[in-house]
C-alpha positions in Angstrom: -2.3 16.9 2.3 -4.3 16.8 5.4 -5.7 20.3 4.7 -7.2 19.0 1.4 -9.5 16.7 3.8 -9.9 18.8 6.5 -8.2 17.0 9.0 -5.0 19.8 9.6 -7.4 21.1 12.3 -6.3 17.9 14.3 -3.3 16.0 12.9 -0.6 18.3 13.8 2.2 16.6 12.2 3.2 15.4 9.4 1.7 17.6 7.1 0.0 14.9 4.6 0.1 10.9 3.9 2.6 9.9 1.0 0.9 6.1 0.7 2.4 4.9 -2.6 1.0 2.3 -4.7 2.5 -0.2 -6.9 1.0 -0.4 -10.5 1.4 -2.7 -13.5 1.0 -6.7 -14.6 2.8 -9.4 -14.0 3.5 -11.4 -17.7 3.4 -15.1 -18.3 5.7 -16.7 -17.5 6.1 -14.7 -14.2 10.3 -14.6 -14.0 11.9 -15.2 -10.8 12.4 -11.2 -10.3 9.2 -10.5 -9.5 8.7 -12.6 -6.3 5.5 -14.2 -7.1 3.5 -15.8 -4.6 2.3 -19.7 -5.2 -1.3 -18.0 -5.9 0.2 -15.5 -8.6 1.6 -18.3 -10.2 -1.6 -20.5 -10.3 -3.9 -17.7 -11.2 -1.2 -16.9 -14.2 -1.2 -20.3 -15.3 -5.0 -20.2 -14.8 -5.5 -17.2 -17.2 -3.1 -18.8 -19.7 -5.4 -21.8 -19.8 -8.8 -19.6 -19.6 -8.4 -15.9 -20.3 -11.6 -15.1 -18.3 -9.4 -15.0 -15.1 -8.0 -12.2 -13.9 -4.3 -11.2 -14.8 -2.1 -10.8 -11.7 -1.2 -7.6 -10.6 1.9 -5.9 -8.7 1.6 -5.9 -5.1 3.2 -4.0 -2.0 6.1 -6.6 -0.6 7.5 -3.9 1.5 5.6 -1.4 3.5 6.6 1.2 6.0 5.6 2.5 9.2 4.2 6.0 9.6 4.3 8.6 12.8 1.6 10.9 13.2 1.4 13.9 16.2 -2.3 14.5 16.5 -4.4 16.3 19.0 -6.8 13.9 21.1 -10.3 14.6 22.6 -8.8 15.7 25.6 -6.5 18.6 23.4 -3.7 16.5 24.2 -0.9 15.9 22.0 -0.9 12.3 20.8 2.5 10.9 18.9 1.0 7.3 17.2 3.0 5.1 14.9 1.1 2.9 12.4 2.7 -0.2 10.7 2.4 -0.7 7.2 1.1 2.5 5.9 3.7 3.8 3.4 4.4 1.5 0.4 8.5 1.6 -0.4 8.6 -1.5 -2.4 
């Protein structure tokens, strides 16, 4: 909520930023399902071998666009779309 931060003073619409997050470990051996990148892959071999690497982690693959109706330095109503804000999958 834009409120909570102070910012509902000049971002009229929309009310707050939903961003989503993904969350949770990929095993080894990652399975097709999961859409691993080459470097998941390595690094998961890698920490097979050596557990001093870092496990791979989920990651956003798909990611939304956001509009936003805020209020310039002029008092101008501004409508603004930003790519890639909203995490969907």
């Amino acid at each position: 909520d834009f409120s909570d931060v102070g910012w509902n003073d000049w971002i009229v619409a929309p009310p707050g930023y939903y961003a989503f997050f993904c969350n949770g470990e990929c095993p080894y051996p990652i399975t097709k399902h999961l859409n691993a990148t080459n470097h998941a892959i390595v690094q998961t071999v890698m920490n097979s071998v050596d557990p001093k690497v870092p496990n791979v982690c989920c990651v956003p693959t798909t990611l939304t666009p956001i509009s936003m109706l805020y209020m310039d330095e002029y008092e101008k109503v501004v409508l603004k779309n930003y790519q890639e804000m909203v995490v969907e999958g």
